[in-house]
N, C-alpha and C positions, 0 to 999 in steps of 0.2 A: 394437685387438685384431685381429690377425689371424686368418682362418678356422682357422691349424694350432693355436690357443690354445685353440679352445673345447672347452669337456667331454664334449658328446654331439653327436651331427647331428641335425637337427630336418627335420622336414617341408617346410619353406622350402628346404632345401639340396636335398633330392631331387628340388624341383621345379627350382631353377639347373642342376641337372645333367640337366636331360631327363626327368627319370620323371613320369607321371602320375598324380592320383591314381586309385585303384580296390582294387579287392579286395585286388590283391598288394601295398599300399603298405605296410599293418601289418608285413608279414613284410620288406619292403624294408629298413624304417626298424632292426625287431628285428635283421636280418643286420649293417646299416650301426654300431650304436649294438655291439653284440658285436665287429666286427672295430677299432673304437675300445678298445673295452675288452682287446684283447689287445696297445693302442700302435700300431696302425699308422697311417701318417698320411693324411691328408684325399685326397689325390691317389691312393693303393694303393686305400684305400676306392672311391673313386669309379670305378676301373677292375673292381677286382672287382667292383662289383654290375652294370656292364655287362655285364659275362661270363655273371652270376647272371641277371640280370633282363631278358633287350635291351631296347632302349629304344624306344618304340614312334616309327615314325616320324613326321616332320612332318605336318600337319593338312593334308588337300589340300580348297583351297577350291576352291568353287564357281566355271564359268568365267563370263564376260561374256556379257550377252546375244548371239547373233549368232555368235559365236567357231565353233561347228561347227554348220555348216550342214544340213536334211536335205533330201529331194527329193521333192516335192508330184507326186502323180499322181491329181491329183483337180480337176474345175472342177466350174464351179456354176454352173447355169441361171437359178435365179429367188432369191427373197426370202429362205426359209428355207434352201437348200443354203450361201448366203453368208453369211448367221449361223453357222452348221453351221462354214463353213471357219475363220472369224474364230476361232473356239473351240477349234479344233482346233490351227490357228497358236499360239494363245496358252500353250495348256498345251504342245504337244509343243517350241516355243521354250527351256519352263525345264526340260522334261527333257534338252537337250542341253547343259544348262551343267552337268552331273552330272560329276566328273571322271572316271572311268571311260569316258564315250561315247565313241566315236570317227565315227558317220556315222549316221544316221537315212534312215526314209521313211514314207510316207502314203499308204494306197492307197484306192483311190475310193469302199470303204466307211466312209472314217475318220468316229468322231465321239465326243464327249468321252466317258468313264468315272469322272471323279471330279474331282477338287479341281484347281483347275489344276497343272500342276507331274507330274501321274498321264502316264505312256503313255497316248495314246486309244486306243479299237478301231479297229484299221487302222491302226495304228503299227506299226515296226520298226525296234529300237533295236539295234546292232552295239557292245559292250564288250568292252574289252578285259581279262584275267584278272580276271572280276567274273560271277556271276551274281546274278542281282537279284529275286529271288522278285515283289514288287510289277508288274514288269513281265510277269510270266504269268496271275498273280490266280490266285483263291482255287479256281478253274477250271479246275485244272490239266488240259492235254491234250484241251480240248473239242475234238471230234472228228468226223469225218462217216464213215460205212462205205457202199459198197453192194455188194449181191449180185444179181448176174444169174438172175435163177429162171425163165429159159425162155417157154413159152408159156402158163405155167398163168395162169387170170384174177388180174385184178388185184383183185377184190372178196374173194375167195378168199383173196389173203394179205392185204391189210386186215383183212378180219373174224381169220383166224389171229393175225395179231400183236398185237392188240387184247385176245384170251385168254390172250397170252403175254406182253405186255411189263408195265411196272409204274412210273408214272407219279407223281408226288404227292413230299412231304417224306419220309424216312425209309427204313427198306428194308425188306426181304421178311421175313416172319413164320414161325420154326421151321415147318417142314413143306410149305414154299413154294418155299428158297432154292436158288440154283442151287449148283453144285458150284466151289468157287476148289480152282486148282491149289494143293496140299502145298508142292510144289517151289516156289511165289511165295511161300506163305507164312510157309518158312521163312527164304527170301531177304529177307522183310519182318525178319524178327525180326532177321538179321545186320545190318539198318541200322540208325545211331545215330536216325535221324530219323524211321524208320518203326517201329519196336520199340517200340510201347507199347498197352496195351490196348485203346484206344480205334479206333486206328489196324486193327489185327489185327482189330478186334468188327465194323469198317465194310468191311472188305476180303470177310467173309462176310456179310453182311444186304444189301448195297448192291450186291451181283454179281445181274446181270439186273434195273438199274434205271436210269432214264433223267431222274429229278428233273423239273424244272419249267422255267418261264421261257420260253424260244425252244428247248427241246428237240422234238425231234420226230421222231417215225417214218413215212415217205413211201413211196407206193409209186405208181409213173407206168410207162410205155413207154417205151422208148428209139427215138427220132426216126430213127436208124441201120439199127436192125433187128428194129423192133417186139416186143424178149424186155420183159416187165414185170420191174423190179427195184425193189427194197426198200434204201431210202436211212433210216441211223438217224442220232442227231445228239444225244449226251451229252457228258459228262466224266468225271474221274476221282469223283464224286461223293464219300459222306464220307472216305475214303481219301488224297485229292487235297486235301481242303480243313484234313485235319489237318496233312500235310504243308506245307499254304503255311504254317498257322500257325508250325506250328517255324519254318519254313525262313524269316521274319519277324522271330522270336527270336534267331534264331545272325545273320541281319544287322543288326540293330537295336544289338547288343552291338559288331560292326566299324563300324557306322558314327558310334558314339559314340570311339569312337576313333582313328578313319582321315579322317572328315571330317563336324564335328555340322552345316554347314551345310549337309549336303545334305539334300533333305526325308524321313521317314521312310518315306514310301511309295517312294522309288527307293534306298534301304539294300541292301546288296550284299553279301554272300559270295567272299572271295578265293577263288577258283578255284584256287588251289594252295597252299590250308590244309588241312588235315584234316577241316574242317568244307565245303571247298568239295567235294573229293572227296568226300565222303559224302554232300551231296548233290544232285549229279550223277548218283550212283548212285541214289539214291532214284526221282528224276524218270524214270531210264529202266524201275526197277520200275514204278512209276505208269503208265508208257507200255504197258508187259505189261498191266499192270491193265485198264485203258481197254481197249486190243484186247481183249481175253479177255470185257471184259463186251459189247461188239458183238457178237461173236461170236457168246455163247452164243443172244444175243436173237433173231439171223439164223439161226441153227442151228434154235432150236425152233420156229421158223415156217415154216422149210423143212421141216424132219419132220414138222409138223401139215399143210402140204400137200400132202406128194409130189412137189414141185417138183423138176426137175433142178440143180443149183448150176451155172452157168458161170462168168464169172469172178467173182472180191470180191476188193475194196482197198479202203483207207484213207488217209485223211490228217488231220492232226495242225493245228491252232492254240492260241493259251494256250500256249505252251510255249516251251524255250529250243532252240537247235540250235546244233553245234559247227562250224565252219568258219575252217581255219587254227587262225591265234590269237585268234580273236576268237567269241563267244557272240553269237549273234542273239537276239533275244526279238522271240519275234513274239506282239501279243498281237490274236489277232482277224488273222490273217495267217497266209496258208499257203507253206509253202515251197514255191517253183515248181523248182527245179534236180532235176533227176531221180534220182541218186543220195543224195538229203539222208538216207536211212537206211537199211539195209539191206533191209527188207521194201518198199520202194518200187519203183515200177513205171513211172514218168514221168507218169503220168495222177493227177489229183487232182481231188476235186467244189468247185464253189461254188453251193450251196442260193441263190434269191432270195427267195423268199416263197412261202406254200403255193399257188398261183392259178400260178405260173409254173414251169418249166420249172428242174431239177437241170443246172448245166452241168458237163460232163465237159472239161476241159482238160489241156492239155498245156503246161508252165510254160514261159516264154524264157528264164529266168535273168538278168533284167534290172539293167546295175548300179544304174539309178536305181530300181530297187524294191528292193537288195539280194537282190536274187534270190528275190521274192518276189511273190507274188498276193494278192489281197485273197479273204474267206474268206466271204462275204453282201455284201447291199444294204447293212448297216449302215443309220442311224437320220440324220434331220433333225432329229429334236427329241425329248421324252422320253415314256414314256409317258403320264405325267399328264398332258401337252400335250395329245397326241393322246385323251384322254380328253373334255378340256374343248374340244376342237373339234367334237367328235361332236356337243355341242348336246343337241338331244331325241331323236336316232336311237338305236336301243337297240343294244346290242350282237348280238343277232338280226337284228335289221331289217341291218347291216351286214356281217353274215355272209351273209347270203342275197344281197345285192345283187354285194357281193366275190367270191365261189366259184363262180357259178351255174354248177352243173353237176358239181361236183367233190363228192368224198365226204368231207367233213371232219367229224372227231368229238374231241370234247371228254374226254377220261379221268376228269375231275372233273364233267360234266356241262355245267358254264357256261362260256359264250363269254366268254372273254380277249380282249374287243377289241383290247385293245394287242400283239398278238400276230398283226391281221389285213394284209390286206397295205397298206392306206393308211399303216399307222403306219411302216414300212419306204420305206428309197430306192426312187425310180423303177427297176424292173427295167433298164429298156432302157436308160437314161442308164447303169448300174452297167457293162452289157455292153459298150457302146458305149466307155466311159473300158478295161476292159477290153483292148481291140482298141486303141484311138487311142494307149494309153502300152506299146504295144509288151508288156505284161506275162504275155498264157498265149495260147495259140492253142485256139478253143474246137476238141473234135471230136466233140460230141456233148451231145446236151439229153433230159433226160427228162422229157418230157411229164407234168405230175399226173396220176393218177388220183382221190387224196383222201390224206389223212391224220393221224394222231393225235397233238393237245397235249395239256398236262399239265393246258387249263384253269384259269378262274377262280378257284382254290382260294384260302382265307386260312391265312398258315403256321400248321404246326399249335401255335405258340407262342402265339397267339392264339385256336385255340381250344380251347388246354386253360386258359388265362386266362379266358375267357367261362363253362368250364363249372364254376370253382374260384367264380366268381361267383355 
């Protein structure tokens, strides 16, 4: 019997002809089994539901190990940095078998962030029409700001920011909140991926907050010309982290279709679908976002102290940036080329640890960095490591020995060892790979004076579980 014999079309045929299955198969099959039903034959069918349905293209596999190479700007002195790189090598290896990459790099703060296969921190992944949410994380737009405040003391805005900023899970309590621009907020609700309750509820509670982990608010001298400035160091907080989730979802959905071997954490967003345009636009609201909440924080510690404003900038890691045709994802990586966004200025901070010195640089635009800087000391090993190496020393006793001299305070009260400067890369080796791969040219350091973490706190998912108990 030949195919033009038989009575209806069946699911078998629409798979011969290219179509997958999925949501639109029922209506495929419906469309196919009616244009039979009206006599036409097997070949007309089969052209009209390509017209109806396209056909999604071929599966793009994953490439060979090896196949695109990226560019290591990082060595290793002793026992752990070499663990550290091995780890690094291994995951950032199966991210460049992703079909979309096109070039990679590694900067001297690299160190792993998840399952092999994940971007590290201090990676930098170049795709082509693809953004790829998993390569920014859930972090969107973690961020550094500083503002020049003159000659006023430095304890002075410490103590200030300390009253003002807000530190811990969750956000600010009716009667506390700062003011989000109208004009973001409606621009939230015109995006597909930003327009939902949750999103819009976190965009006001989470304005003038700084969350937890390695966030932090600094304030030191600048080495240059002794003015104290105030160095803050967030993300797009719950706003950003609903966003990744969508934005997870819309490529979760292309990447079951475009290519199932690539791993779910590097799922990707065609950049010239409906859903990639939207969001793009998202990401750059988020980027509003972010700025607006530095801001506000740098704003009301400046008007609690009378301080003169000189200059403030920003810069931007966790995020994607556009160049050419091709999407950077830098995650834990700062753009170093000077024009990377409009509000940029050539100058961009890299924080090392609280004990050391804010460096102010000026980026190379280096190709082997893809024009990029590393954004911290980054990590040798994890914190639970760094836990169980402490031994008996308390997390006190190792604060006191780490900082001596510097005004460091906890928001939550307890000392977050792993948050101290041991558990972080060697400063000097960070600065030194810095300088040695040609990547920013420093032009200024600002000295600590002291500054505020978010503290040893347990999330607060745990302890509304302990008080349910």
């Amino acid at each position: 019997m030949t195919i033009e014999m038989i009575d209806a079309v069946t699911g078998e045929h629409l798979k011969e002809w290219g179509h997958r299955p999925g949501k639109e198969y029922p209506a495929i099959l419906a469309r196919a089994n009616a244009l039979r039903a009206e006599g036409f034959g097997l070949a007309k069918i089969r052209a009209d539901l390509e017209a109806e349905f396209p056909l999604d293209p071929p599966h793009l596999p994953l490439r060979a190990p090896g196949a695109v190479a990226f560019h290591e700007n990082i060595e290793t002195s002793d026992a752990d940095e070499a663990d550290n790189l091995t780890k690094v090598r291994e995951t950032m290896t199966e991210v460049m078998r992703v079909p979309t990459v096109e070039a990679g790099a590694v900067m001297p703060d690299a160190c792993p962030a998840g399952p092999v296969g994940t971007i590290p921190v201090g990676g930098v992944v170049a795709a082509r029409n693809a953004i790829h949410p998993g390569m920014h994380s859930a972090d969107i737009c973690c961020s550094v700001m500083l503002s020049d405040l003159g000659d006023v003391d430095p304890k002075a805005v410490l103590d200030a920011a300390q009253a003002v900023t807000h530190f811990g899970p969750g956000g600010r309590r009716n009667g506390t909140r700062f003011t989000v621009s109208l004009k973001l907020l409606d621009a939230f609700r015109e995006n597909v991926f930003l327009n939902n309750p949750k999103a819009l509820r976190m965009a006001q509670e989470h304005m003038g907050t700084q969350g937890d982990g390695n966030h932090f608010l600094f304030v030191g001298r600048s080495r240059k010309t002794g003015r104290t400035a105030m160095v803050t160091h967030h993300g797009s907080r719950g706003p950003g982290a609903v966003l990744y989730k969508h934005g997870m979802i819309a490529a979760e959905k292309f990447r079951k279709r475009l290519s199932p071997e690539t791993p779910k954490q590097n799922a990707w967003i065609p950049a010239d679908t409906d859903e990639g345009r939207a969001y793009w636009q998202a990401l750059q609201l988020i980027r509003k976002w972010t700025k607006a909440n530095h801001t506000a924080l740098h704003q009301a510690t400046l008007e609690a102290t009378g301080a003169q404003l000189g200059d403030r900038y920003w810069n931007e890691h966790n995020f994607v940036f556009k160049r050419g045709d091709l999407y950077l994802h830098g995650k834990g990586a700062t753009p170093a080329w000077g024009d990377y966004a409009s509000d940029a200025n050539g100058l961009t901070l890299i924080p090392l640890n609280m004990a050391e010195p804010v460096l102010v640089v000026r980026g190379k635009d280096a190709d082997h960095g893809l024009g990029f800087s590393p954004h911290g000391a980054g990590r040798n090993f994890s914190r639970s490591e760094h836990r169980r190496r402490m031994g008996s020393v308390t997390p006190e006793q190792m604060l006191r020995a780490e900082t001596q001299g510097l005004d460091v305070r906890f928001h939550a009260g307890a000392v977050d060892a792993s948050e101290l400067p041991s558990s972080y890369k060697r400063a000097d080796n960070v600065v030194r790979q810095i300088e040695s791969f040609g990547l920013a040219e420093i032009e200024d350091y600002i000295d600590p004076y002291g500054c505020i973490m978010a503290g040893d706190v347990p999330p607060f998912w745990r302890t509304k579980r302990k008080g349910r108990a």
